[in-house]
Each structure stands twice: as structure tokens, then as C-alpha cells.
C-alpha positions as CSV (number, residue, x, y, z in Angstrom):
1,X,0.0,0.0,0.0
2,X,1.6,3.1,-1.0
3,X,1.1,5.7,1.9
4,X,0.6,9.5,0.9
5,X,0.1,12.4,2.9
6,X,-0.5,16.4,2.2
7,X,2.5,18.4,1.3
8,X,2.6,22.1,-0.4
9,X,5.4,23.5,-3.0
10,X,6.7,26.8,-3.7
11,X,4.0,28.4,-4.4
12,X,1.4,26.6,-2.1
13,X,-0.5,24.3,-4.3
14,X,-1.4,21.0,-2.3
15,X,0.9,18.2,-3.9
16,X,0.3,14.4,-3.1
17,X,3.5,12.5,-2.4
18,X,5.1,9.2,-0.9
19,X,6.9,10.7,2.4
20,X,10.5,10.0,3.2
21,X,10.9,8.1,6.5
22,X,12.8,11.6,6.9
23,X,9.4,13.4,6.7
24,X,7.7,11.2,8.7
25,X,10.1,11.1,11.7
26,X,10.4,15.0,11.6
27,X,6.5,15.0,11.4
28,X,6.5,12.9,14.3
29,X,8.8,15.0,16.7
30,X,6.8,18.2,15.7
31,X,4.0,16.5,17.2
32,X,5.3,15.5,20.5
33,X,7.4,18.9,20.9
34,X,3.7,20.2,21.1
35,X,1.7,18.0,23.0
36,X,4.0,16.4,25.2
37,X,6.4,17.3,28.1
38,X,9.8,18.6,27.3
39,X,11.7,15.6,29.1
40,X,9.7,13.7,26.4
41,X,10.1,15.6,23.6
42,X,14.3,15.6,24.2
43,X,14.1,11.9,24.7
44,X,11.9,11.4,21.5
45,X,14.5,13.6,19.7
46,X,17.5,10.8,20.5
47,X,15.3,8.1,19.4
48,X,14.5,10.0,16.0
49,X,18.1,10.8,15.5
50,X,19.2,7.1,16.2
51,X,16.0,6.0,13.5
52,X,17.3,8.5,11.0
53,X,21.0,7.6,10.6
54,X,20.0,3.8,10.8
55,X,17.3,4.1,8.4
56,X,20.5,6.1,6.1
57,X,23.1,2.8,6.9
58,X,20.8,0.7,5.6
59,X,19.4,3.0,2.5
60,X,15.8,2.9,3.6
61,X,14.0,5.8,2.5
62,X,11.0,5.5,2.7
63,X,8.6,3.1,4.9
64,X,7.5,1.1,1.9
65,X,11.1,-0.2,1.5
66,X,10.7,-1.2,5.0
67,X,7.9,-3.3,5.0
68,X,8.6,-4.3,1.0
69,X,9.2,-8.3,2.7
70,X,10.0,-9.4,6.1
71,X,13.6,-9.4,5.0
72,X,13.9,-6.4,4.9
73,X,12.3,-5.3,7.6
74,X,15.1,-7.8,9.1
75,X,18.3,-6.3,7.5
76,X,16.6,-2.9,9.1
77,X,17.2,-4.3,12.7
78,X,20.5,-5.7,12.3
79,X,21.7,-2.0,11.1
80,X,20.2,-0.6,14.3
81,X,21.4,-3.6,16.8
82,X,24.9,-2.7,15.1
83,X,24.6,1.2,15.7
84,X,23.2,0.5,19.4
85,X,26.0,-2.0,20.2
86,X,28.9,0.3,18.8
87,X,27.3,3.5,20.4
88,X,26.1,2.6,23.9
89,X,28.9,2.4,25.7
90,X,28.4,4.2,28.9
91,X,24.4,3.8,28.7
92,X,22.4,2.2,31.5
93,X,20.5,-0.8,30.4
94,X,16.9,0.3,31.4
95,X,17.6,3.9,29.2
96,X,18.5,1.8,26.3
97,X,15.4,-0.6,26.9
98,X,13.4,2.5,27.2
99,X,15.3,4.1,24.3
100,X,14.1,1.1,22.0
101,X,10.3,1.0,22.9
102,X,10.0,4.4,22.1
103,X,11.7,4.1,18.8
104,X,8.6,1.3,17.9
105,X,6.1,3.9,18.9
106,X,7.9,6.0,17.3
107,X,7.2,4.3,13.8
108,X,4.2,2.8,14.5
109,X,3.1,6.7,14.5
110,X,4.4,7.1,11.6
111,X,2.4,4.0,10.2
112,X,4.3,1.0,10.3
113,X,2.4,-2.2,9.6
114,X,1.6,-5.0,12.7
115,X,4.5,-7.5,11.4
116,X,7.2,-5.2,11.6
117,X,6.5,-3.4,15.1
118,X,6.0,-7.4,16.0
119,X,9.6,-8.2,14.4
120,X,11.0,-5.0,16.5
121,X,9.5,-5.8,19.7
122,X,10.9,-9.6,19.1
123,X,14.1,-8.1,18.5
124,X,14.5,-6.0,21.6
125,X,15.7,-8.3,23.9
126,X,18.4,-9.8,21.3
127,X,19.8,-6.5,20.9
128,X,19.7,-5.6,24.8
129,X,22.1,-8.6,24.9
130,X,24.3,-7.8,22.2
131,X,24.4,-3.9,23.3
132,X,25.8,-5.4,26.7
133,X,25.0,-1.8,28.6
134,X,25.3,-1.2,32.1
135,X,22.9,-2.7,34.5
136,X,22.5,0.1,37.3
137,X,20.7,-1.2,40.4
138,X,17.8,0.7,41.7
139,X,19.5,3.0,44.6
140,X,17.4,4.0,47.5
141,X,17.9,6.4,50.6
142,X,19.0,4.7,54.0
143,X,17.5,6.3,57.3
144,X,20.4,8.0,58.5
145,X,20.9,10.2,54.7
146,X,17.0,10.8,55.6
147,X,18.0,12.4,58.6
148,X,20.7,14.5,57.0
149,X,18.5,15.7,54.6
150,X,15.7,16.3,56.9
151,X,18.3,18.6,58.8
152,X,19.1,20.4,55.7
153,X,15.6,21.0,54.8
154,X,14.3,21.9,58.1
155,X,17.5,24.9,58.0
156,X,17.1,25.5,54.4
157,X,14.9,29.0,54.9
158,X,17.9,30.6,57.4
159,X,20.5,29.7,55.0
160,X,22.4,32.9,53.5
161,X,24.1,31.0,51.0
162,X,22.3,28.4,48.7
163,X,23.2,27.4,45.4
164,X,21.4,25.5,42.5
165,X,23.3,25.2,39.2
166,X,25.5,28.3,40.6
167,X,22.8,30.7,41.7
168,X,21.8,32.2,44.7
169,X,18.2,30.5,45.5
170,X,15.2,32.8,46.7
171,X,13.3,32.3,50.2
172,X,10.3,31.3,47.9
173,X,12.1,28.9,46.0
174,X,13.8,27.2,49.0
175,X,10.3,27.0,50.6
176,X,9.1,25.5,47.3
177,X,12.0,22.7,47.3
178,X,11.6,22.0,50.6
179,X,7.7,20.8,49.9
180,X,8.8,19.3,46.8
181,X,10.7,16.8,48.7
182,X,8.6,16.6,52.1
183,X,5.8,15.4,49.8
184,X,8.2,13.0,47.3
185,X,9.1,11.2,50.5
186,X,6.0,11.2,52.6
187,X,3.8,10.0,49.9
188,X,6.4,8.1,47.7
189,X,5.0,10.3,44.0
190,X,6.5,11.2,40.5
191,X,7.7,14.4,39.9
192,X,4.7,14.7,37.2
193,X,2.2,14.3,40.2
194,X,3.6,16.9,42.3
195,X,4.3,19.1,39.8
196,X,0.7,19.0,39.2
197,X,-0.7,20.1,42.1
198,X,-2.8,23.1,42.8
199,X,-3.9,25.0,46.1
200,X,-7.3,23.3,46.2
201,X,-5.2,19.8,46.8
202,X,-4.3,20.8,50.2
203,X,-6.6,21.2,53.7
204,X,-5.7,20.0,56.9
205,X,-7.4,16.7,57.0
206,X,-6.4,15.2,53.4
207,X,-4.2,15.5,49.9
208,X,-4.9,14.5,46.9
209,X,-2.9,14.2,43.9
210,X,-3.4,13.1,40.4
211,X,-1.5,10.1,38.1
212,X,0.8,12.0,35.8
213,X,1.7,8.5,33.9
214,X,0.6,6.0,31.7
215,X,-2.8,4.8,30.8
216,X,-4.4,5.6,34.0
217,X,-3.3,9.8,33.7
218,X,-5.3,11.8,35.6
219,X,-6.8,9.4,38.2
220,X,-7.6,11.3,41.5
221,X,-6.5,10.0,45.0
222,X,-6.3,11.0,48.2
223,X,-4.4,10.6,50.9
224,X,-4.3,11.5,54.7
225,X,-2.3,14.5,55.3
226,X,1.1,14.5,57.0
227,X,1.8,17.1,59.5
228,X,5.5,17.9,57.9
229,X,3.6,18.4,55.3
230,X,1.4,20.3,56.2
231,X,3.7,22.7,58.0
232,X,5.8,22.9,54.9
233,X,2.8,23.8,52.8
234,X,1.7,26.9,55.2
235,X,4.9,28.3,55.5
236,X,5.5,28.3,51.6
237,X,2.6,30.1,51.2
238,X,4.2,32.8,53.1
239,X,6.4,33.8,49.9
240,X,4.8,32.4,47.5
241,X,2.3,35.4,46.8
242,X,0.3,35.0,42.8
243,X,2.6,32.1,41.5
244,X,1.4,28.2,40.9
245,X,3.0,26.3,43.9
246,X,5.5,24.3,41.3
247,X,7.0,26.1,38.3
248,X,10.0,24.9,37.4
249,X,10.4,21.2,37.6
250,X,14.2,21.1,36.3
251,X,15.1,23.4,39.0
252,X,13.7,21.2,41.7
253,X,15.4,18.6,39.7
254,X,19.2,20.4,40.6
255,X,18.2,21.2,43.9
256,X,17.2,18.2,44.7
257,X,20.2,16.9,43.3
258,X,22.3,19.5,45.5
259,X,21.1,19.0,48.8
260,X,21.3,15.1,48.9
261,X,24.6,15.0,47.6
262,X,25.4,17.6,50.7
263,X,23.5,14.9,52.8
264,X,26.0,12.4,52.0
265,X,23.9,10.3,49.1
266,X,25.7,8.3,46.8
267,X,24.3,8.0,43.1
268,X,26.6,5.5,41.6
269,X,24.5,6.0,38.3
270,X,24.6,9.7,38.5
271,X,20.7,9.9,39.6
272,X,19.8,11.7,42.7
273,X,16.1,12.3,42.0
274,X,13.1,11.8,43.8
275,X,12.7,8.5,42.6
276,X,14.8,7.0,45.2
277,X,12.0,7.8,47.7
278,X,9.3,5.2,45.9
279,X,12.2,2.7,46.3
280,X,12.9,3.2,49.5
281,X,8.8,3.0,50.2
282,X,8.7,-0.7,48.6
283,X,12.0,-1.6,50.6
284,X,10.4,-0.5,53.8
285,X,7.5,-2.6,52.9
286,X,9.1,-5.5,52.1
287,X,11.6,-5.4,55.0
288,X,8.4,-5.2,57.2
289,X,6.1,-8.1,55.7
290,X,3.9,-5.8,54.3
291,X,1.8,-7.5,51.3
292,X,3.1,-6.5,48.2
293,X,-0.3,-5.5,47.1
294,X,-0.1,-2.8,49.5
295,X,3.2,-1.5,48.3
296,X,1.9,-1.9,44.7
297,X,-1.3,0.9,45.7
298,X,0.9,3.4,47.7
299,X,2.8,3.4,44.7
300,X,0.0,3.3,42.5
301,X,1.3,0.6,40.1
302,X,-1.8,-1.2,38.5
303,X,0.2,-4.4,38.6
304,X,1.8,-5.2,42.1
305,X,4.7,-7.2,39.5
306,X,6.1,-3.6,38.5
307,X,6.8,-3.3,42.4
308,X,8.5,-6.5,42.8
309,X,10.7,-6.7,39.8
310,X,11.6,-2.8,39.8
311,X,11.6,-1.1,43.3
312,X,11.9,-4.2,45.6
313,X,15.3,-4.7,47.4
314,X,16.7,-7.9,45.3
315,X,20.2,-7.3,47.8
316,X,18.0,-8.3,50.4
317,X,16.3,-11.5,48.8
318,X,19.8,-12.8,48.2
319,X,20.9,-12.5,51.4
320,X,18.0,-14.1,52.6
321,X,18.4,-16.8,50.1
322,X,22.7,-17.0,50.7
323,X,21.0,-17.9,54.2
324,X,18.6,-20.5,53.9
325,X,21.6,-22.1,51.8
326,X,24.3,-21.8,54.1
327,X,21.8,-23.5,56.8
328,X,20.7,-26.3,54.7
329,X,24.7,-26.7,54.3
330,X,24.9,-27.4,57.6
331,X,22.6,-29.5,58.4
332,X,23.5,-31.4,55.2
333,X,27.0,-32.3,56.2
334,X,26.2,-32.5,59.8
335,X,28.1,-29.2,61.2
336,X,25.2,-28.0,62.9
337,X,24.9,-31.0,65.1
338,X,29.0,-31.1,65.7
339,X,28.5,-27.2,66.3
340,X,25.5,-27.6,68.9
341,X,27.5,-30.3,70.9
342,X,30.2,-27.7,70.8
343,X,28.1,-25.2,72.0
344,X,26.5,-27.7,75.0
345,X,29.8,-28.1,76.1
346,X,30.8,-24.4,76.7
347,X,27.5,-23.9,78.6
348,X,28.8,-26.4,80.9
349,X,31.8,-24.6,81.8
350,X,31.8,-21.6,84.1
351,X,30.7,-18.1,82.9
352,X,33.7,-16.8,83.4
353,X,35.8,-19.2,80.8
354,X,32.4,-18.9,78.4
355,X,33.6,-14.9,78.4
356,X,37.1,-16.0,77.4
357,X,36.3,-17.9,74.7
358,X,33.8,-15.2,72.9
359,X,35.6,-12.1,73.9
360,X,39.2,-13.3,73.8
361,X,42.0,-13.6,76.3
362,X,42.9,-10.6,78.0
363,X,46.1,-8.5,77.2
364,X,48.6,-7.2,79.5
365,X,50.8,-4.3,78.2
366,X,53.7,-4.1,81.5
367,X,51.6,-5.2,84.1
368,X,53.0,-7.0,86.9
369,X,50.7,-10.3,86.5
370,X,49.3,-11.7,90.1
371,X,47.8,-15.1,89.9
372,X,43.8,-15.7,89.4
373,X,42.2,-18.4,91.0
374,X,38.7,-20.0,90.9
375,X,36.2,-21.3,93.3
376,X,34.0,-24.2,92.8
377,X,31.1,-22.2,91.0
378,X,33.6,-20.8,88.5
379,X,33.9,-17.5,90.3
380,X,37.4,-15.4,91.1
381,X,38.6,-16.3,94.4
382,X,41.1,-16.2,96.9
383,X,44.1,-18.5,97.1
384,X,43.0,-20.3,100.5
385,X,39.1,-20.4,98.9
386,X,40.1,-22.9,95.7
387,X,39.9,-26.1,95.3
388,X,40.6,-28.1,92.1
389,X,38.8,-27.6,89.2
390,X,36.8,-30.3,87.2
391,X,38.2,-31.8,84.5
392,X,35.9,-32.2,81.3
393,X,36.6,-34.9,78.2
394,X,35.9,-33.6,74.9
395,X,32.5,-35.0,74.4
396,X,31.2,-35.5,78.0
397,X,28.0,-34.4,78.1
């Protein structure tokens, strides 16, 4: 089928023309540069550049030499798992595995047929494997950088001197981070869900917030309100005077980023965002027995398997596991019983020789060393108060 679609020349008479995968692909970014977010829009950008010089290796122009025959479509990926694998060095695994099912939606906006977005998706994990990019674990926030960033937050409005991205930050601005991240932690959300919030979200009682993400966008919940919170919101509206309570989400972005690394946070893949919070939610959940179901709706996945193969603390499950191996190793080859026998024997002896062995023999640094001597229940004693100790075969019981 031969696709067409409006076009105008010099002198703007309509024309009726087969597009270039070019025009289709610039068509296609025009599109989400106006309906979607900017984070999007950049990200969509990559993708197009990536489809545009693979579509060029492989001298594809238009999307009926795509989809001519399924070899085709075929010779098509292989020129993109090349690019990918010789160009991702560097890359985290999950970007690339994002980077790729955008690229399908990509052309399956620009029209591409059922049998070649199935050969992509088919593809995907072939060329996740070839691409060998780097698998970043999921980072979270332990209790005691929570603390330190608590600290900073709580002194945040007194500071003379704050910086984000080399700047001096406003009162009003500092009052508006600090929220940001009171409600990011307290309630575990996406920066697309606070961002969206208005005055008439907050009272006293409740707060409610709306899905900023996939198919469910724009679902309404609500939540009890936390007094931090609470406090945080009342005193930002002290500066904030005719403005929207968020407005500039890469800003809270940096300072975000800014005070956890001054609360001692690590990011081994560069990423200090809010995002660690719903992580360390699902950890907390799961190092307390609570149902994953429940983790699943304070995070509001739809599927409580997102939360278990994405935010739950797989460390933790190994150890766990590394365990229940190393026991099952002892009782397999018997140490446990050697070890308890062991153990019997020591609770035998007095509690005075039990310390010795679990603490260690004492050391003298140039002390004169006076004799000790025991009495019959094991306890230090004077000279004329001992008598001789019992003497216990390895293995008496």
C-alpha cells in the first residue's frame, strides 16, 4: 500500500507525495514537541536521530522499503542492533530498553504495519544482549541520609548561602523545594504528580494528587495529610504570593540533586532524584512483611509485579536466600549437630571461661601479673578459697 500524505510546493499548491521516513520522523517529533512534556520531547529527539541515521546505513527511505518483505524489515534491525551496540557504551540498560520501545512507537506513528513493530518488539531483547550496557541497580535512601536531609531541609529557609546550578536560591524557591521533597518522601509520588498540584489539593485533613503517567493519567486520590507536610505547605505560602506552587520542575530537579549530595547520598549512576523515595517505600514494605499488594497501591502501580521486579530490594532477597543455603549446608553435612554439641559443652563450663572464649584472652601491656584463682562455681577467688577444678573430656556431656 503506498502511503501519501499532504504536502505544499513553492508556491502553495497541495501536492500528493510518498513521504520520506525523513518526513515522517520530523513529522512525528513536531508532534510531541507540542503535545507532550519537554523531558519527552528531548528523549523522543534521540530516538529520531538514532531511527534516522540507521534508516541512512541501511538505504531505507521511505517506509514502503521497509515493509517491502519481512527481510527487509530484518536487515533494518540488524543495522540498528549494530549502531546500538557500537554506540552505547556508557548507557544504563533500562535507558537503552526505554530508548528502544519508544523508537517502535515512534514508527508505529508514523504508520508501520503489525509484522514489523512485532519483528522490533521480538528483537528488543536480542539487541539488549548484544548492546551489553550497564545494569544500574535501583538505589534507594537509607535512614540515617533521611536524617541529614531532613536537617538540611528543616535549616534550608535561614541559610544565606544556597546554590542551585550556581545561583543564589530565593526564600520562595527554598520554601518551594523544601515541599517538593517533604511530599516526594512522605507519599512516595512522580515528579509529574507533584508538579501537578494546585492549592485546592491541600486542607488540613487530606491530599490529593493526580497520576501523571501512563494509561491511567489523571486518576484522582487521596491521601491523609502529614503534619510535615502540612507545615511545609503553610509556611510556603508565606512567599509564595500570585505564583502556581510548582514552576519549574528542572530546577527542583538540581536542587534536589544538590542537597542530597550535601546529605551524604551516593548515586553511583549519577541519579539523585526523587525516585529514590518510591524505592525506599517498597523496601520499607518489604523489610516489614507488608503484602506487596499494598506496596503496589501506595505506589500506584496497577500491577503489584512492577513493584516487585523494579523497586523491591533484590540485595536483600539474596541474602536471605545465601542464608537458607548456608543453613541447609549445615545441616547437610552435619556441622550444625558437631556445632551444637560444641556449644553444649561451653555452657557447661563456668561463665567466666564462656567470656574468654567469645571475647578473647585478655592483654597485658607491663603489668605486673598476680595469679587468678577460681572457686568451685567458676567465680574469682582467693588463694585459700580454691579447690581443684573439674576436668571435662571432649565430648562428655
Amino acid at each position: 500500500m503506498t502511503r501519501a500524505f499532504r504536502t505544499y510546493d513553492a508556491h502553495g499548491l497541495n501536492m500528493t507525495a510518498q513521504p520520506t521516513m525523513a518526513d515522517l520522523l520530523e513529522q512525528s517529533l513536531q508532534v510531541s514537541k507540542l503535545t507532550q512534556q519537554p523531558s519527552t520531547y528531548r528523549g523522543r529527539r534521540s530516538s529520531v536521530q538514532i531511527l534516522l541515521k540507521c534508516f541512512e546505513r541501511a538505504e531505507i527511505t521511505t517506509l514502503d522499503e521497509l515493509e517491502k518483505d519481512p527481510l527487509a524489515t530484518a536487515q533494518f534491525i540488524d543495522v540498528l542492533r549494530g549502531f546500538i551496540t557500537q554506540n552505547c557504551e556508557g548507557m544504563a540498560r533500562s535507558t537503552l530498553s526505554q530508548q528502544l520501545t519508544q523508537m517502535r512507537r515512534i514508527l508505529q506513528e508514523c504508520g508501520a504495519n503489525t509484522t514489523t513493530l512485532t519483528m522490533i518488539m521480538n528483537s528488543k531483547q536480542s539487541v539488549l544482549g548484544d548492546a551489553q550496557a550497564i545494569v544500574h541497580p535501583q538505589e534507594t535512601i537509607t535512614q540515617g541520609q533521611m536524617t541529614e536531609l531532613l536537617k538540611i531541609l528543616e535549616g534550608l529557609s535561614e541559610r544565606d548561602r544556597f546554590h542551585v546550578k550556581g545561583v543564589q536560591t530565593t526564600r520562595r524557591k527554598k520554601a518551594m523545594l523544601r515541599l517538593y521533597v517533604l511530599i516526594a518522601c512522605c507519599y512516595a509520588l512522580r515528579q509529574g504528580s507533584i508538579l501537578g498540584l494546585e492549592r485546592m489539593d491541600f486542607n488540613e485533613e487530606s491530599f490529593t494528587y493526580r497520576l501523571a503517567k501512563g494509561g491511567r493519567k489523571g486518576e484522582v486520590y487521596t491521601r491523609a495529610m502529614h503534619p510535615v507536610v502540612w507545615q511545609a505547605y503553610t509556611e510556603y505560602l508565606e512567599h509564595i504570593g500570585e505564583f502556581p506552587l510548582f514552576t519549574d520542575g528542572s530546577w527542583l530537579s538540581a536542587g534536589v540533586k544538590t542537597i542530597m549530595i550535601e546529605a551524604g547520598v551516593e548515586a553511583h549512576n549519577g541519579r539523585h532524584g526523587i525516585h529514590r523515595f518510591r524505592r525506599a517505600f517498597a523496601t520499607y514494605c518489604y523489610h516489614n512483611n507488608i503484602p506487596l499488594v499494598d506496596a503496589a497501591a501506595g505506589l500506584n502501580h496497577a500491577d503489584s509485579t512492577t513493584t516487585e521486579r523494579v523497586y523491591q530490594d533484590i540485595n536483600a532477597k539474596q541474602q536471605r536466600a545465601s542464608q537458607r543455603l548456608a543453613d541447609f549446608a549445615d545441616h547437610f553435612t552435619g556441622a550444625s549437630q558437631r556445632l551444637s554439641e560444641f556449644e553444649q559443652q561451653l555452657e557447661a563450663m563456668s561463665p567466666w571461661m564462656a567470656d574468654v572464649f567469645s571475647l578473647g584472652q585478655p592483654v597485658f601491656q607491663d603489668e605486673a601479673l598476680e595469679p587468678v584463682f577460681l572457686d568451685a562455681m567458676g567465680n574469682l577467688a582467693a588463694h585459700d578459697e580454691v579447690v581443684p577444678a573439674p576436668r571435662l573430656e571432649l565430648g562428655t556431656p
